[in-house]
C-alpha positions in Angstrom: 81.8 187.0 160.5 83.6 189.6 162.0 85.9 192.3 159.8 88.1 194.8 161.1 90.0 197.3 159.5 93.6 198.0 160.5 96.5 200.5 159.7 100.2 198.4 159.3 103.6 199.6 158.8 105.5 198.1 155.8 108.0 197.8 158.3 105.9 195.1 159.8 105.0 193.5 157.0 108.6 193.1 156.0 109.7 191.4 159.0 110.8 187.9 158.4 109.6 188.4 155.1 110.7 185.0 153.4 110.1 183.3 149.8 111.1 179.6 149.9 109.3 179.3 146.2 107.0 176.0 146.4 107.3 175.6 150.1 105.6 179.5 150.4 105.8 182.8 150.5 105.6 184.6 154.4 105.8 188.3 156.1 104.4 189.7 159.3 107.1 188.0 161.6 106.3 184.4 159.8 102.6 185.2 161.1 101.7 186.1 157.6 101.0 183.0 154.4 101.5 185.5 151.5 100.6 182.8 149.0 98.1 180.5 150.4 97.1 177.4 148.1 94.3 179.3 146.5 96.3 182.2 145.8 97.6 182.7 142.0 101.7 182.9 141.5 103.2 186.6 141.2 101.8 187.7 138.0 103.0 191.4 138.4 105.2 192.5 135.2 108.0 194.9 135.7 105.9 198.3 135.3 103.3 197.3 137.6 106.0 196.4 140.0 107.7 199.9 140.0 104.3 201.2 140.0 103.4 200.0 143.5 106.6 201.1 144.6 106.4 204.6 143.1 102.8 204.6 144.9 104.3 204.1 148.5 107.4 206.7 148.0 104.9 209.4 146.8 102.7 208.2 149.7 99.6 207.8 147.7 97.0 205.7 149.0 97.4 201.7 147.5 93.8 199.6 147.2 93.2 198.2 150.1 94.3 194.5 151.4 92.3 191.5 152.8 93.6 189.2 155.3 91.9 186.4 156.9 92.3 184.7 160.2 94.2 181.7 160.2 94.7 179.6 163.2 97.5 182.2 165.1 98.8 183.7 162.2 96.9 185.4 158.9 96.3 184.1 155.4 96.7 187.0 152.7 93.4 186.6 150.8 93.4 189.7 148.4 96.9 192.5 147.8 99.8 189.2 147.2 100.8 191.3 143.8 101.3 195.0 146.3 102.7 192.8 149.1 105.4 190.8 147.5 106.2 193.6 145.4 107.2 195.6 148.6 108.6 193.4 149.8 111.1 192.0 147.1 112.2 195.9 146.9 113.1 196.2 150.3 115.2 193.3 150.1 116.8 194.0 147.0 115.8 192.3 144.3 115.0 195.0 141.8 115.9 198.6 141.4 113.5 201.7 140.3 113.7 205.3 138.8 114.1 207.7 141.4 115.1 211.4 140.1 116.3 209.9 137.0 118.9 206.6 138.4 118.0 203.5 139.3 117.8 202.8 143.0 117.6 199.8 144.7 116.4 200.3 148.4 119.7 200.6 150.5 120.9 203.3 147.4 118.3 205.9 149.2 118.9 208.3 151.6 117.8 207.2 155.9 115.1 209.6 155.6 113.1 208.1 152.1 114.0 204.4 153.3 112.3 205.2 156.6 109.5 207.1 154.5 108.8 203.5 152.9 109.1 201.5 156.5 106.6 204.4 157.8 104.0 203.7 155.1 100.9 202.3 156.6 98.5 199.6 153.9 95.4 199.8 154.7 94.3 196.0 155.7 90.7 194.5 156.6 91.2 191.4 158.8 88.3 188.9 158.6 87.4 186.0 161.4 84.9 183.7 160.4 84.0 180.1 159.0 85.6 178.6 155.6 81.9 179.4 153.8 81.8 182.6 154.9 85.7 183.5 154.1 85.5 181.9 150.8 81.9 184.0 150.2 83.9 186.9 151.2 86.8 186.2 148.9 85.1 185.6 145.7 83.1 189.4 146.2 86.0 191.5 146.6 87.9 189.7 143.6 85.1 191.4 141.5 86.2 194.8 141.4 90.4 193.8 140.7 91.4 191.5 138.2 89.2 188.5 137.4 90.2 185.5 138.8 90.0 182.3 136.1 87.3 179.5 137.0 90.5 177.2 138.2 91.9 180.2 140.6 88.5 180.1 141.9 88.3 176.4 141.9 91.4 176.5 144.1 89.9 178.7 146.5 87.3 176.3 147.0 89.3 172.7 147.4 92.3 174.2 149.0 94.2 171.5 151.1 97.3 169.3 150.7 96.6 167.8 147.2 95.7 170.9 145.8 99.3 172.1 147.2 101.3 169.4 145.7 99.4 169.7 142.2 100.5 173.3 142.6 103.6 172.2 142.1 103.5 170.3 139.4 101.0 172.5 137.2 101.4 176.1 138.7 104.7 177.4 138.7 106.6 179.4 136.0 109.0 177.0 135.2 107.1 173.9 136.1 107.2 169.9 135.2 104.0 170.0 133.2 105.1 172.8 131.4 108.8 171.4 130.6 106.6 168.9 128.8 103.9 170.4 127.9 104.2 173.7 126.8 103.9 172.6 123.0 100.8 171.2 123.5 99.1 173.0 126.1 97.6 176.7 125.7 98.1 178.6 128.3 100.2 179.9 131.3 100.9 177.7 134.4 100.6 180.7 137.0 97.2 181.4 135.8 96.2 178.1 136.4 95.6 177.2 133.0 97.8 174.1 132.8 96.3 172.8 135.9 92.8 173.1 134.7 94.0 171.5 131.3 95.1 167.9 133.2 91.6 168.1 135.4 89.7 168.7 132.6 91.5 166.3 130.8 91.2 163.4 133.7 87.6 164.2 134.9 85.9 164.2 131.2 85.3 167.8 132.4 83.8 167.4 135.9 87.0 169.5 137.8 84.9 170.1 141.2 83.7 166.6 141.4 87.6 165.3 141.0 88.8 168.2 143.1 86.5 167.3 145.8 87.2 163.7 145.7 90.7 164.2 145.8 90.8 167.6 148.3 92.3 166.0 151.3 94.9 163.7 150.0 97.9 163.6 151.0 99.7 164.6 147.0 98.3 164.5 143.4 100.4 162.2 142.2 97.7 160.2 139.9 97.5 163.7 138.4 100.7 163.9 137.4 101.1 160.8 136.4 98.2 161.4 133.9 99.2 164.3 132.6 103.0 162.5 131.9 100.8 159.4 130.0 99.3 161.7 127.8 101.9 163.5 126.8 104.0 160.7 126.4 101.1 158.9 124.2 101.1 161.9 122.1 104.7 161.8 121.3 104.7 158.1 120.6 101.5 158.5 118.2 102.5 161.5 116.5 106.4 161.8 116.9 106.6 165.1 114.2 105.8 167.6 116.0 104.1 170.6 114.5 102.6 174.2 115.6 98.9 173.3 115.0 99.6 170.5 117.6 99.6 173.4 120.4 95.7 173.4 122.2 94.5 170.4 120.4 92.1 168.0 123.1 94.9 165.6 123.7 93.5 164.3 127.1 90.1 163.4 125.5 91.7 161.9 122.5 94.4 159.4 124.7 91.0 158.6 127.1 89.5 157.5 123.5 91.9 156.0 122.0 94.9 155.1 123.7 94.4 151.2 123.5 93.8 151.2 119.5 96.1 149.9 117.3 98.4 153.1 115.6 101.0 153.2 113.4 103.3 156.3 113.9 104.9 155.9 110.3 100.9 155.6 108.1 99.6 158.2 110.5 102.6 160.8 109.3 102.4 159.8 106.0 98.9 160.7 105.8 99.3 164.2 107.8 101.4 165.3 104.9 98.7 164.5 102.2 95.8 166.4 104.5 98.3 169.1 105.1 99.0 169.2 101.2 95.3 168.6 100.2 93.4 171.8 99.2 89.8 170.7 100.3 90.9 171.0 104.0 90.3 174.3 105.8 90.8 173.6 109.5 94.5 171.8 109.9 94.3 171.7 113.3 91.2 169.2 112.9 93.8 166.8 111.2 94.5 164.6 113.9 91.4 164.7 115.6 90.1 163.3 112.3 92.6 160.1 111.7 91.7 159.2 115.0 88.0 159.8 114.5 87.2 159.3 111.1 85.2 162.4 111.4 85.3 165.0 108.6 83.7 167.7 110.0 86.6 168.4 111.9 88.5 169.1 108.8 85.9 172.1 107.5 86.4 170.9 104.0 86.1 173.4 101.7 82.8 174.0 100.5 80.8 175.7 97.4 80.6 179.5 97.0 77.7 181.3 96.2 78.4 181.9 92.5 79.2 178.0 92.0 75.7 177.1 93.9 73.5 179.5 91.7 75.1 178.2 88.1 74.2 174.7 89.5 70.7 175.4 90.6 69.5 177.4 87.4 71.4 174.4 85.5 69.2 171.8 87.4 66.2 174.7 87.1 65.6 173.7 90.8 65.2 170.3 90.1 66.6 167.8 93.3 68.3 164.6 91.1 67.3 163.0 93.9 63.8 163.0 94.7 63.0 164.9 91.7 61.4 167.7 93.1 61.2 171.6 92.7 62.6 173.5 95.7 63.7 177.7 95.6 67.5 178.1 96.2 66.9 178.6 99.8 65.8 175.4 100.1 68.6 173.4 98.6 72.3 172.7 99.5 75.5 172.2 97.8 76.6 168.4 97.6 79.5 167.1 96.1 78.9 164.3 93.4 81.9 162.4 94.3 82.8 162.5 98.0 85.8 164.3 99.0 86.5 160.9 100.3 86.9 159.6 97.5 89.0 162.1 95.4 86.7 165.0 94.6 86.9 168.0 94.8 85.0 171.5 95.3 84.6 172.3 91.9 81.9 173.5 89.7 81.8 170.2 87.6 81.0 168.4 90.6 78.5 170.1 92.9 75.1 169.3 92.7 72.3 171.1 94.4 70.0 168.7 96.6 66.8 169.3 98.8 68.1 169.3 102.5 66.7 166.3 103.5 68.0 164.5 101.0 71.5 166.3 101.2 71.6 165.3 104.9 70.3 161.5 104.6 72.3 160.7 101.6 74.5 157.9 102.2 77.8 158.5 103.7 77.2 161.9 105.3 
């Protein structure tokens, strides 16, 4: 692999500097992909922004940049956030603080525009294979701000599918996000709704699905997906409500898309678990009336003071097996299942061995 280390003008890098949003970002006379597939969106906020800019007027040194050999032209592997900054300045897009007003570039004097057009970014320019480009790229994201396991990913299985599922799942304002932002955590330029859907339709093997799919032509099925599971949601569970937001919905339409659900019971009984006092985790509501399982529902359990009455009123006898155990050895248990109406009180809490507590029946 062979890396060289060059001195270019921002005037250069300006040069045909265009940003056609999903169809890329370029500089360098059109020889230069600002935003190559594996690259995250501009994540810069406004002070960071200014802050580059600020950097170059003073004519202070900014990290260094990492291009890559691409066919004739260059791939900008590592500096998108300085570049694209620069460059929006210079064409106008935003204004900074200079000597107290804000100036957009053609407000300044010849002499401090040229200063900026002078400015020379320090740029290492690497020739060698995909492995050794990708090796290369993933060691000098260490040191600047860590990349997420899907940026990553993207590095890895760039190529025309990962390009169109860019634009579905990566942009600020894009489709996945117009409906899925209420379910979905996350932000789209970090990747993080993209990841969701893979995750989602792999059962969590993203390389093997992104590897499968690297080289086709659009990631259509993707999309598709993502659309059926958000529209299964909706159908299943039409109120919507904030502790909806994260929940596994892909895993839960791949389990249970095809059983029999009625929207109006499964409502009706998301009101009582909402209302009922023995559930501590909300959010494991709907996980649960699809499941059955009450675990996810972290029903309230015993205190300390409750067990201790119990044990000394049992005098560390197990009802069960009628055996003495210490207090360490023995578990709270409710008498009548929360199941079936009770409820974590003192009156019904009995303390059992653990191995009976965790083979009685119905646990």
């Amino acid at each position: 692999m062979k890396i060289a280390l060059n001195n270019i003008k921002i005037a250069e890098i300006v040069e045909g500097y265009q940003d056609k949003a999903e169809e890329g970002v370029r500089g360098y006379g059109g020889r230069l992909n600002i935003r190559p597939a594996y690259q995250r969106e501009f994540i810069y906020k406004e002070k960071q922004r200014n802050e580059v800019v600020h950097t170059v007027r003073k004519g202070f040194p900014l990290n260094t940049m990492y291009w890559v050999v691409a066919g004739d032209g260059f791939e900008l592997m590592d500096g998108q956030q300085r570049t694209i900054s620069i460059c929006q300045y210079i064409q106008g897009d935003f204004a900074v603080m200079v000597d107290g007003m804000p100036m957009f570039f053609d407000n300044l004097t010849p002499e401090k525009k040229q200063q900026i057009l002078d400015y020379e970014l320090s740029i290492y320019v690497c020739e060698g294979t995909e492995g050794e480009k990708l090796d290369w790229f993933k060691i000098i994201n260490i040191a600047g701000e860590k990349l997420t396991n899907q940026e990553l990913r993207n590095a890895i299985y760039t190529g025309p599918w990962l390009a169109d599922a860019k634009k579905w799942f990566s942009r600020t304002g894009c489709p996945a996000r117009a409906i899925g932002e209420k379910y979905v955590n996350g932000s789209p330029i970090r990747q993080d709704f993209l990841e969701k859907a893979l995750e989602w339709i792999s059962g969590d093997k993203i390389e093997d699905y992104m590897s499968r799919h690297q080289h086709d032509a659009d990631a259509q099925e993707l999309w598709q997906y993502f659309q059926e599971v958000i529209s299964w949601v909706q159908r299943v569970f039409p109120t919507y409500r904030k502790i909806m937001k994260g929940l596994d919905w892909g895993r839960f339409y791949n389990a249970h898309r095809n059983d029999s659900l009625n929207a109006a019971v499964l409502e009706q009984r998301i009101k009582e678990l909402i209302e009922d006092d023995e559930v501590s985790n909300q959010k494991g509501i709907y996980e649960y009336l699809l499941t059955g399982n009450e675990k996810t529902l972290n029903l309230r359990a015993f205190d300390e003071k409750t067990k201790v009455k119990t044990y000394e009123k049992q005098q560390g006898i197990c009802p069960v097996c009628n055996k003495h155990y210490e207090l360490g050895d023995m578990e709270a248990d409710h008498i009548v299942p929360w199941r079936m109406g009770g409820k974590t009180v003192a009156e019904n809490c009995q303390m059992l061995c653990r191995l009976d507590n965790r083979t009685k029946g119905g646990k």
